[in-house]
C-alpha positions in Angstrom: -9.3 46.6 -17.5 -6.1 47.1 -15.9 -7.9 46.2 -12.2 -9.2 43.3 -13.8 -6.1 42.5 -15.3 -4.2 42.8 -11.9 -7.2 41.1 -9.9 -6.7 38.1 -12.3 -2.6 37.6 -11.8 -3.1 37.6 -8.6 -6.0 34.9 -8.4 -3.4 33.4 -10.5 -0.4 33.6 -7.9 -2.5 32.7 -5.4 -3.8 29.2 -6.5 0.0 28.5 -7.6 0.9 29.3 -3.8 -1.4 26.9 -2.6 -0.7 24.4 -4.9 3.3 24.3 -4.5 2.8 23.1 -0.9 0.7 20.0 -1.6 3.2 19.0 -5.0 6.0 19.5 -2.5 4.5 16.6 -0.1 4.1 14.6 -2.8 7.6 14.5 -4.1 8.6 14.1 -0.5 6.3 11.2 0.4 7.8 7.6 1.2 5.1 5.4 1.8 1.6 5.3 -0.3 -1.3 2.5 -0.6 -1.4 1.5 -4.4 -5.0 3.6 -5.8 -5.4 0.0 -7.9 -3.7 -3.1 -8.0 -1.8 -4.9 -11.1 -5.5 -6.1 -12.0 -5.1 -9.9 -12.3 -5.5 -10.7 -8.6 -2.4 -11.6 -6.7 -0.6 -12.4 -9.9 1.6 -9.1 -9.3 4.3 -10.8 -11.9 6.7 -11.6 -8.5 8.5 -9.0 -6.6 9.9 -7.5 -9.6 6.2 -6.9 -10.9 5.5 -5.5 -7.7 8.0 -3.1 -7.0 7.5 -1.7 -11.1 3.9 -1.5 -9.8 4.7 1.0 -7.2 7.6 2.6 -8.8 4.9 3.8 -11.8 2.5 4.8 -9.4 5.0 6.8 -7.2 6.0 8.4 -10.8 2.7 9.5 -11.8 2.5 11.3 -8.4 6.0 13.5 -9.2 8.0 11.0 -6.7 9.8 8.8 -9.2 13.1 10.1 -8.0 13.4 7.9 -5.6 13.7 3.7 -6.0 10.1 2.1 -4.4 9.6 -1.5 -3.0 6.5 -3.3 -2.5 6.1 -4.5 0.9 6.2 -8.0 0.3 7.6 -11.5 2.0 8.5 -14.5 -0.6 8.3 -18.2 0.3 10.7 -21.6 -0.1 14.4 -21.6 -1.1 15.8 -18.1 -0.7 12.5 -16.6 1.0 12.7 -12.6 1.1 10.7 -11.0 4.5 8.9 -7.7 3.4 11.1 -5.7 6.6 13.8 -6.4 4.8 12.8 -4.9 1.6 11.8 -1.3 2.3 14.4 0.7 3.9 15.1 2.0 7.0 12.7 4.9 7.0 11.5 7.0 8.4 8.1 6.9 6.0 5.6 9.8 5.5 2.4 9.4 3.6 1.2 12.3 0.6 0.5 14.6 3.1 3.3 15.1 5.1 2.2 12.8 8.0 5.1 9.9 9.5 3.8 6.7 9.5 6.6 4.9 11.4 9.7 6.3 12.1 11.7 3.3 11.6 11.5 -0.9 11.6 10.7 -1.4 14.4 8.2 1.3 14.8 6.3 0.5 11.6 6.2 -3.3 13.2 5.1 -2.1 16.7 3.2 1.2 17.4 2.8 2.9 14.6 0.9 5.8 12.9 -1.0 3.3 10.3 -4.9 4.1 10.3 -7.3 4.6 7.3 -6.8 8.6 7.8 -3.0 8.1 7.4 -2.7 4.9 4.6 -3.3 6.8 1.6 -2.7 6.4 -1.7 -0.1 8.1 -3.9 -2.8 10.2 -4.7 -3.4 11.8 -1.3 -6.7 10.0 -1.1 -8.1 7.4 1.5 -8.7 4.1 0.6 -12.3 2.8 1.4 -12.5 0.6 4.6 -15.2 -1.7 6.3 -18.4 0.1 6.0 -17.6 1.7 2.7 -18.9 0.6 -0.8 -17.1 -0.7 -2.2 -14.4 -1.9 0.7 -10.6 -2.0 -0.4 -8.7 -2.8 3.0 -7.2 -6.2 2.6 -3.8 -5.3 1.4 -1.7 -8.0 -0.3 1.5 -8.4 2.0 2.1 -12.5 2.5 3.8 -11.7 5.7 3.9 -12.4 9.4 3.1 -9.7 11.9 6.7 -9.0 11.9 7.0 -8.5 8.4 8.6 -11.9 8.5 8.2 -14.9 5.8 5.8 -18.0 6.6 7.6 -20.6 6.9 6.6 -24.4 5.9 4.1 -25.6 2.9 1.1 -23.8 2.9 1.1 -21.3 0.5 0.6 -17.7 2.0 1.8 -15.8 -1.5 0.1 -17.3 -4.2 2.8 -19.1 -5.5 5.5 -16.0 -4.5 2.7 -13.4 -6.4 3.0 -15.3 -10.1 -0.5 -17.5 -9.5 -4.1 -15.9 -9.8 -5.7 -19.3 -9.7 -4.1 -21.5 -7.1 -3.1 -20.9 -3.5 -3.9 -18.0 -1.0 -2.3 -15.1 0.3 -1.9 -13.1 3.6 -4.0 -9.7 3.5 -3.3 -6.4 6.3 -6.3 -4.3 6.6 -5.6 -0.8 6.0 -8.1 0.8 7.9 -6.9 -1.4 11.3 -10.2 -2.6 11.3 -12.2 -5.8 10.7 -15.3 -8.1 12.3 -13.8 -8.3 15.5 -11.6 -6.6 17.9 -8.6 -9.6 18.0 -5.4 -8.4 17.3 -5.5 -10.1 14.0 -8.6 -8.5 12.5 -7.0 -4.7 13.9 -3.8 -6.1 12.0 -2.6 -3.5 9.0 -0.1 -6.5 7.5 -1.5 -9.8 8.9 -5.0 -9.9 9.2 -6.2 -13.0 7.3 -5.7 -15.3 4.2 -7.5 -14.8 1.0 -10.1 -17.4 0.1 -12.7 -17.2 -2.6 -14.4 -19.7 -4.7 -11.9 -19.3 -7.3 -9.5 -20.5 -4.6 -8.0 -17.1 -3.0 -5.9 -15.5 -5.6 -8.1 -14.5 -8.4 -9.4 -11.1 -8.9 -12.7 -12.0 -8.1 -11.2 -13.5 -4.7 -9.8 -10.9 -3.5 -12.8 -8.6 -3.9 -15.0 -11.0 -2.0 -13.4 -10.3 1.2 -13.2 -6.5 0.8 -9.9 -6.3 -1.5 -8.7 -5.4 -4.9 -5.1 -6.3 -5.1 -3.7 -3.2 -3.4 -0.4 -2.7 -2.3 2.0 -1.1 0.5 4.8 1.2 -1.5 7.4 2.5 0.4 10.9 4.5 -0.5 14.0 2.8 0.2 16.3 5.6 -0.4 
């Protein structure tokens, strides 16, 4: 009984030995694709929504220490450009892996691929080819994580509006019908459109969406 006993501890100690390292990346991670989105399309309840979207998520992952932002660009009077919300990294996903080591990085070459954009979970999100696909990642920005500028409406209505208006999608797995720049883009790929319009729930999922979100760490 006392083999057994001693055989079982240190089964025990093991699996706690191999399960401190991935906990550790966890805590440590700064930058995570939502694993759902608010649920009532882009209507994320504005920035503020947005960011309590990702700091509950990042929470429920043991990495709530830290203060997250939603990578997001606003529109109009006072417009706010997602690069300008999110630190100045560097970013690592759950696993331990750097995304981008800094603005400019995460806006040029960076490390952004559907083995590397996971969730806060550690998992991959489904891409083109995958049933059901969840790449187009809300983000109403420019390539250069930039606001549009003028009157068409590229964030349903600043992220308050799941009827009316469209917003700009990244695909997280860099990959989309074509090989253009655009369709390889991981924050400006393409608008929403839909027959409800472009920013309903049901919308978004036509185009291979669910209302998914880039988190990352600003401090």
């Amino acid at each position: 009984m006392s083999l057994r006993y001693t055989a079982a501890s240190m089964l025990a100690g093991f699996a706690i030995v191999f399960a401190a390292p991935a906990m550790a990346q966890q805590a440590a991670m700064s930058f995570f694709v939502t694993s759902t989105g608010v649920g009532n399309g882009a209507n994320l309840g504005g920035l503020e929504g947005a960011d309590k979207h990702c700091q509950t998520l990042a929470a429920s992952a043991g990495a709530g220490a830290t203060t997250w932002k939603a990578y997001l660009s606003t529109q109009g009077q006072g417009a706010v450009n997602a690069r300008d919300r999110i630190g100045k990294g560097p970013w690592v996903n759950a696993k331990g892996v750097t995304i981008a080591k800094d603005i400019a990085d995460l806006h040029g070459t960076n490390n952004l691929t559907k083995q590397t954009a996971l969730s806060e979970k550690g998992d991959v999100i489904n891409g083109r080819g995958d049933q059901p696909n969840r790449h187009d990642i809300i983000t109403g920005s420019q390539p250069d994580g930039t606001a549009f500028a003028g009157d068409k409406d590229m964030t349903c209505k600043n992220y308050t509006s799941a009827t009316e208006g469209s917003v700009m999608l990244g695909h997280s797995d860099r990959t989309g019908l074509d090989d253009s720049a655009p369709a390889k883009s991981w924050n400006s790929s393409h608008p929403s459109r839909g027959p409800g319009g472009g920013c309903t729930q049901a919308d978004l999922r036509s185009t291979g969406g669910d209302g998914l979100l880039y988190c990352f760490a600003v401090n």
